[in-house]
C-alpha positions in Angstrom: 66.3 -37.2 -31.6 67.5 -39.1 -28.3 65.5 -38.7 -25.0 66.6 -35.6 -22.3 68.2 -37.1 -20.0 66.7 -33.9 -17.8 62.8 -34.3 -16.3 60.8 -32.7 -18.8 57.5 -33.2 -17.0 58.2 -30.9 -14.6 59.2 -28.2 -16.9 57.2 -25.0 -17.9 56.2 -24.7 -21.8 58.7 -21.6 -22.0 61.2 -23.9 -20.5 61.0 -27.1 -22.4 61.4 -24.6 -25.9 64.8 -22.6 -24.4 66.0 -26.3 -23.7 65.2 -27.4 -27.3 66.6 -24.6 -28.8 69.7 -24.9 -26.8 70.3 -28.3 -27.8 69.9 -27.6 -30.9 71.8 -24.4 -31.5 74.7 -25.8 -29.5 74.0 -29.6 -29.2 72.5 -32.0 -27.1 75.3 -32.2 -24.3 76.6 -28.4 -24.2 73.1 -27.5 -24.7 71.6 -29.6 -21.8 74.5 -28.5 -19.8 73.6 -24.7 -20.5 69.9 -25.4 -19.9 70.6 -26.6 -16.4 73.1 -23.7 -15.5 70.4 -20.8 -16.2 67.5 -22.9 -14.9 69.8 -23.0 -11.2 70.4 -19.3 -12.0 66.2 -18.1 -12.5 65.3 -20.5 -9.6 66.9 -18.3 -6.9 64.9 -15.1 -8.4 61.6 -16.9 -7.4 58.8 -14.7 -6.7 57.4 -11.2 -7.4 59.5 -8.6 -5.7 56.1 -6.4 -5.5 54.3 -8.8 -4.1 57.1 -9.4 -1.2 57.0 -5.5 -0.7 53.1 -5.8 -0.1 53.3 -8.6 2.3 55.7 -7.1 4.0 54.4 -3.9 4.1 50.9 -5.3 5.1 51.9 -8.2 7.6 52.7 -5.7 10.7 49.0 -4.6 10.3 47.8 -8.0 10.2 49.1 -9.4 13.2 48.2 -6.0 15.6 45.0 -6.7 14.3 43.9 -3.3 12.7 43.7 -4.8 9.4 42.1 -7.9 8.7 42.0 -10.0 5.7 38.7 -12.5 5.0 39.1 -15.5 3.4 39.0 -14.8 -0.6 41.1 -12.2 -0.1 41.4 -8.8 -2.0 42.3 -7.9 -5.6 44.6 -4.7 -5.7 45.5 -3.1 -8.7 46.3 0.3 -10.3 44.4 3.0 -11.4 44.7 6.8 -12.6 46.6 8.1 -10.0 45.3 5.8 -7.4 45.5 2.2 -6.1 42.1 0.3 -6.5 41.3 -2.6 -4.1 38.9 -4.6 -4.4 36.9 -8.3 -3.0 38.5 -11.0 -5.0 35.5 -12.5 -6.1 33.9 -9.5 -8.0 
């Protein structure tokens, strides 16, 4: 097999086998070509729409200073029929 001429060092584990098995499914050109159209297309869906709700939701409390975050941060996750949140470090 000839070298990528993409960057492979950058690329996640997930990412280096679609690009494989793109190239070889559909060859090396069409397939690199393909590889870098959908890796342009999942780079604008960066981040965790949850998380950006919580931030959000949470940073008008931070900065009026009724809620206050220490350094370590909190662990938040779901229970039975509740929310659990917890020190980071436990």
């Amino acid at each position: 097999m000839s070298s990528h001429s993409i960057d492979q060092s950058g690329l996640t584990k997930g990412q280096l086998r679609k690009l494989n098995a793109l190239c070889k499914s559909v060859g090396h050109e069409i397939g690199e070509r393909a590889f870098v159209e959908w890796l342009s297309s999942q780079s604008a869906e960066d981040g965790d729409s949850s998380a950006e709700l919580i931030a959000d939701t949470l940073w008008p409390l931070v900065q009026d200073g009724s809620l206050r975050i220490p350094r370590g941060g909190y662990r938040v996750r779901r229970g039975r029929g509740r929310i659990i949140v917890e020190p980071a470090g436990s």
